[in-house]
C-alpha positions in Angstrom: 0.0 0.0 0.0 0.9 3.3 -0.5 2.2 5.3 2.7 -0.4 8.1 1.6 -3.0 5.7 2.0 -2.0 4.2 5.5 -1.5 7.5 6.8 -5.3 8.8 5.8 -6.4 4.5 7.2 -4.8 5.4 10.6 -6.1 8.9 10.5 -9.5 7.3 9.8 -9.4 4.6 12.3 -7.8 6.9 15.0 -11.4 9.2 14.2 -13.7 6.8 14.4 -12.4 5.2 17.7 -11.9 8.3 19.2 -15.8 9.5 18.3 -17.1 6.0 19.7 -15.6 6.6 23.0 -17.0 10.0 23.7 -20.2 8.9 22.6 -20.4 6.0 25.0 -18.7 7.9 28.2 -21.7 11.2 27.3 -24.3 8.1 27.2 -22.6 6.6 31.3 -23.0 10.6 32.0 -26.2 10.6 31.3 -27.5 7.5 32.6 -25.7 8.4 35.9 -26.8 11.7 36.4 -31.0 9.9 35.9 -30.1 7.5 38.4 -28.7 10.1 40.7 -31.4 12.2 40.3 -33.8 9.4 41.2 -31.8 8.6 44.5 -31.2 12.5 45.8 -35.1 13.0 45.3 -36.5 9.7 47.2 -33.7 10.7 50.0 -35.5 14.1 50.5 -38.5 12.4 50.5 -37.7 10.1 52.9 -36.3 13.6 55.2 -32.6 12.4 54.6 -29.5 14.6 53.7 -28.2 13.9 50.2 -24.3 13.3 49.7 -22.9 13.9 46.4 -19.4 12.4 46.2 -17.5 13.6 42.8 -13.7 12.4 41.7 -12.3 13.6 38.7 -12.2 11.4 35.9 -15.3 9.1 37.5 -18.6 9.3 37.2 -20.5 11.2 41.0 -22.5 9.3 43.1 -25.0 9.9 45.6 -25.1 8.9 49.3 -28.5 9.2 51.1 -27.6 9.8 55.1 
């Protein structure tokens, strides 16, 4: 093959992975932040004191106390 030709392949390829993966970790954000929601709301309900607990490269979770 050409060396043009890998060079736009691995370009491609790099693309495309890259895209899939910030695709999937914005759908885990979303899906965490429902379920969180859910949680904070039935421990206010309940009269309890909601504890968000955030790292930085993880998703937050929610602590009902």
């Amino acid at each position: 093959m050409n060396k043009q030709k890998v060079k736009w392949l691995v370009l491609l390829v790099t693309t495309v992975v890259i895209i899939t993966f910030a695709f999937i970790r914005i759908s885990q954000i979303h899906v965490n932040h429902q379920a969180n929601l859910i949680k904070s709301e039935e421990c206010m309900l309940n009269g309890g004191t909601v504890i968000i607990e955030e790292s930085l490269l993880s998703l937050s979770t929610v602590h009902c106390e």
